[in-house]
N, C-alpha and C positions, 0 to 999 in steps of 0.2 A: 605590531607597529602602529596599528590604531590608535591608542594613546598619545604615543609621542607624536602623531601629524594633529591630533586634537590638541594639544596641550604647546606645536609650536606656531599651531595656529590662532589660539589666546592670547599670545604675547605682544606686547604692547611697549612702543617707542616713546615715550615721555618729550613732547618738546619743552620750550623755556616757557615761562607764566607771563602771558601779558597783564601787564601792573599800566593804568591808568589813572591820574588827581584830576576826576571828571570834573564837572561845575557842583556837584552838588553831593558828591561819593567819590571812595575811592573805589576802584571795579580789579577785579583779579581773574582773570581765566584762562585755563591750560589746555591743550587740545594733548590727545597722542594718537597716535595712529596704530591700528588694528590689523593686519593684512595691506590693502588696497583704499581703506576707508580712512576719515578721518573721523575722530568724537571726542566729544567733553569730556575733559577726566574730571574737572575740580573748577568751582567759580562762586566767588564770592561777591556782596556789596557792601562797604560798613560808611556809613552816612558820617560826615564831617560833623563836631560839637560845634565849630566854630566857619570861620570864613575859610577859603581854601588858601589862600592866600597865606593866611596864619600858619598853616600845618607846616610850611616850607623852612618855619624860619622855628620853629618847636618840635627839634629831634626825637624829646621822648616822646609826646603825642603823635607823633610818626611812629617812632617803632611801637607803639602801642595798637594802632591802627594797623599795621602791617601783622603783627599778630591778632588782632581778632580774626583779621580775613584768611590766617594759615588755618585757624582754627574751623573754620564756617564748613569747610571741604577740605577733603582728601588728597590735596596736594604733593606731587612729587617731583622732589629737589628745592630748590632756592633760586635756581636761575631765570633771570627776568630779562624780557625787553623791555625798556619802561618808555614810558611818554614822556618827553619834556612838559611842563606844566602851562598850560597856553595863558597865564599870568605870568609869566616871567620871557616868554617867548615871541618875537613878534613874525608872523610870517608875509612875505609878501614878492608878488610877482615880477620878475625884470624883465626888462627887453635888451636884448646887448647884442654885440654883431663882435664873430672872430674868425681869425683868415687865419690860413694855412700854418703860418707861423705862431701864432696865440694863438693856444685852446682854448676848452672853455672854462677852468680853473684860472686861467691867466687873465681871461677876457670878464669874467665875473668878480674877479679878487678886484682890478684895476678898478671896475666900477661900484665896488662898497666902498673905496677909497674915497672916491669921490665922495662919495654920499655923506660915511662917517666921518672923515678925515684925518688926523694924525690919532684919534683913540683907535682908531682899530683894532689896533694891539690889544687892549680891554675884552673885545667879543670873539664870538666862536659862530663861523660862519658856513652853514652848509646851506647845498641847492641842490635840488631835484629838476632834471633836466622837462620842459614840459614837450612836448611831440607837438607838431601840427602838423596839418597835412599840405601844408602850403612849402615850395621850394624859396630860397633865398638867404638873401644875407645874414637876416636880424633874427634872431630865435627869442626863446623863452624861458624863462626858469622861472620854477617858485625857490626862495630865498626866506633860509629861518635863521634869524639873526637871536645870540642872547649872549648876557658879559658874562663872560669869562671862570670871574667866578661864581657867578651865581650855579652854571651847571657844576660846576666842580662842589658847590655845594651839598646841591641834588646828587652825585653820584655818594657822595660821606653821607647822606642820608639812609640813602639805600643800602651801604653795605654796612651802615653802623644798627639799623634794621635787622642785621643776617641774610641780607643776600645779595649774590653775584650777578654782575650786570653784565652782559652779553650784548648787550645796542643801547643807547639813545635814538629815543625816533622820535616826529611831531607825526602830532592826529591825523593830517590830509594823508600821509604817507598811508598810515596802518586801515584809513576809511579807503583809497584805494586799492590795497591790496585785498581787502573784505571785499569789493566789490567784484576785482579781478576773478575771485575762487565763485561766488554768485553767477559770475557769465559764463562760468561753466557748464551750467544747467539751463541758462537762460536766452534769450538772444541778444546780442549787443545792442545797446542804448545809449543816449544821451543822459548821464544821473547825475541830481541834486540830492546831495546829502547835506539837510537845516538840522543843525543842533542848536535846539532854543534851552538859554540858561537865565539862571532869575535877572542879568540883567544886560547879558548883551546876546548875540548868537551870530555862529559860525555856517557860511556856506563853503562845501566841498564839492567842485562840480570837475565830473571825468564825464569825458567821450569815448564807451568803451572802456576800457583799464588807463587810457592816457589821462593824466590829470590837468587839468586847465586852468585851475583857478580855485585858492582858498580866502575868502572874504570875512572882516569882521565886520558885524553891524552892529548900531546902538537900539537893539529891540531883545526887551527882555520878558520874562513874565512877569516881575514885581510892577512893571509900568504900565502893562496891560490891568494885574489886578488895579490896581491904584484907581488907574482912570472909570472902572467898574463902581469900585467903594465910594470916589467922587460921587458921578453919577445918581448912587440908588442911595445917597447915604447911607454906608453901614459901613463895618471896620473894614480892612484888608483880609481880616480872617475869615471874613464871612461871606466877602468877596471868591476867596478862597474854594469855599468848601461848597458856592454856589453852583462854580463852574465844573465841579464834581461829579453835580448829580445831576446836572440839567447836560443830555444829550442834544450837542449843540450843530449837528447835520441837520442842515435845513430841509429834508426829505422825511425826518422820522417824526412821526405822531406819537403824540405824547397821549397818554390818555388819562390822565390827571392834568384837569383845568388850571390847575396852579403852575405846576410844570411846565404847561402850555404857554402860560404869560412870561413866565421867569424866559424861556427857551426864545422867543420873541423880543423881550428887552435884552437879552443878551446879546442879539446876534445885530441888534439896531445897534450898539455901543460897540460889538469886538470890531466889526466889518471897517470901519475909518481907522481904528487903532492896527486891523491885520493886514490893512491897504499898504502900507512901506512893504512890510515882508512878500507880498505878494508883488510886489514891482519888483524886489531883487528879483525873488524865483522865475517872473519873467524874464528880465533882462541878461540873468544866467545862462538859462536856456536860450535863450535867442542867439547868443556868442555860440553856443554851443552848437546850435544849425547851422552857426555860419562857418562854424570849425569843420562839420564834417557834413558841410554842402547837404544839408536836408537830406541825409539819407538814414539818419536814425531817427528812430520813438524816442519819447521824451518820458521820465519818470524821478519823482520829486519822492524823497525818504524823509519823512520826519523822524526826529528823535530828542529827547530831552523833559524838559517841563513840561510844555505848552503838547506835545503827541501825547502827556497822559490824561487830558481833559476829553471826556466823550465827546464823540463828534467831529473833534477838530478837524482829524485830515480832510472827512469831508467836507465840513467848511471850507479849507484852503483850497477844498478840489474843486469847487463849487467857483472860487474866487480869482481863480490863477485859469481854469480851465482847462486846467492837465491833470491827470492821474497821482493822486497823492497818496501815501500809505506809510503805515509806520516799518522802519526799517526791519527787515525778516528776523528772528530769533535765532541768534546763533544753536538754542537747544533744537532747534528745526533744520537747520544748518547742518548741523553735526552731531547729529542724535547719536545717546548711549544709553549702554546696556545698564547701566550701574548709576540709574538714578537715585539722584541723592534726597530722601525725602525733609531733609531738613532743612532744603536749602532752594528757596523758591526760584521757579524761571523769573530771569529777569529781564528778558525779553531785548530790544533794542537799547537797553540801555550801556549793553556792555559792547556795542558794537564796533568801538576802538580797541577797547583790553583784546576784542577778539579776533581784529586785525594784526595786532601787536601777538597775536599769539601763534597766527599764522607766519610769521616770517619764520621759523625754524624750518616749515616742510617745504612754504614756496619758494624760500631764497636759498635755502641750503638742503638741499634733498626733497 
């Protein structure tokens, strides 16, 4: 009987692949579940040739992309939850109030009406109910609005791709259910999830697993480099490749005199350009105490562009005053047996694909 409890205890539940059109990759990762555990089965990144916005509207280059990334990992099945592509999607928060007689399908449709007017019919509109912990009339939602056909596009993408689509979801959803599966281990908090892209970036803030607030702002990394390259005179590229190697926490000692200057002129030019981004991150968290009456820690997740430059978080930690750190690695997360060596961690970067990968065990089993 040995064998057969060894061998039905190796068996492994395949959930659907989270498929993410990040800012600057497409991210693919599959979770299955083991026993009582969850792990990585399969996770890819295949970087965009062009703008991402272009991919949407050039099917072959999608299914071309969609196959490199089956190919990267050992992937099992075709079935995805995908992301709506936050270039074609717009998200944002309502306030609305609904009585006994209107719910709140009836009391949020009534007010996109307003908003969009007789097109309505053109778009496709979901909400995610937000919690507060205040009683009353007027509630919350975040509201992700996109026409009509553009998603029906995106879904002929995917299955002219080869494969079967099991959800549409936006990013806030899949960054708070990553979060959710995290406070399992964790204690509950106040979290900001910055996803900085070359030229705008997203804030995702939950109190706890409740989501509050998804924000776009106009802060990217192409305008932070720029205003560098301005600066010191030299290209973008160099601009680029400066903010590389110069660890830019203002605590580490550099011990090359060069470095030293470079790390110093850096952080006199980032600190005015990182000043906006650092007032949302306050002014997020601050809703956020107020949301749950100062009874939670506060904790800022970087991810994107601007978390792969050394130093940064500690710079923003430095500058915000809160705890900053780049978002955990789902390989840390969800560690497996059947590492793939050909296929590098990639750390925070897949941290939507791997929210989007979680809804198979957290929402349905």
């Amino acid at each position: 009987m040995l064998p057969l409890v060894r061998a039905r205890h190796r068996e492994r539940t395949f959930g659907d692949i989270g498929l993410e059109l990040s800012l600057e990759a497409m991210h693919m990762l599959q979770l299955c579940r083991r026993g009582e555990s969850l792990e990585v089965n399969a996770h890819a990144a295949i970087p965009y040739p062009g703008a991402s916005a272009e991919l949407i509207d050039d099917a072959k280059q999608f299914a071309q992309l969609v196959k490199q990334g089956l190919k990267q990992s050992k992937f099992s099945g075709r079935r995805v939850v995908a992301a709506m592509p936050a270039s074609v999607t717009q998200v944002m928060p309502v306030s609305y109030q609904s009585s006994s007689d209107q719910g709140d399908d009836a009391a949020i449709g009534q007010l996109m009406r307003e908003r969009i007017g007789d097109g309505i019919s053109e778009f496709v509109i979901d909400y995610m109910p937000v919690q507060t912990l205040y009683t009353g009339r007027e509630k919350l939602a975040l509201v992700a609005i996109c026409r009509e056909e553009t998603a029906v596009k995106y879904l002929e993408l995917l299955r002219k791709a080869g494969l079967s689509v099991s959800a549409l979801e936006i990013g806030p959803i899949a960054i708070r259910r990553l979060i959710a599966s995290m406070q399992a281990v964790t204690p509950d908090q106040n979290t900001l999830v910055v996803n900085c892209g070359r030229d705008k970036s997203y804030l995702t803030l939950l109190s706890d697993s409740r989501l509050l607030a998804d924000d776009e702002i106009e802060f990217g990394e192409q305008t932070v480099l720029g205003k560098i390259a301005t600066t010191l005179d030299m290209p973008p590229e160099l601009a680029a490749d400066l903010v590389k190697k110069v660890n830019l926490d203002p605590t580490f000692k550099h011990t090359d005199p060069e470095l030293a200057r470079n790390a110093e002129a850096l952080g006199s030019i980032l600190k005015p350009e990182l000043a906006r981004l650092v007032d949302e991150i306050q002014r997020g968290l601050m809703f956020a105490t107020s949301e749950s009456r100062g009874t939670r820690t506060s904790q800022v997740y970087l991810l994107g562009s601007i978390a792969r430059w050394p130093g940064a978080t500690e710079l923003l930690a430095s500058m915000a005053e809160t705890p900053v750190a780049p978002i955990p690695s789902p390989l840390t997360l969800f560690p497996t047996e059947q590492a793939d060596a050909n296929t590098p961690d990639m750390g925070p970067e897949v941290a939507v694909a791997t929210g989007l990968a979680l809804r198979t065990f957290m929402d349905h089993g």
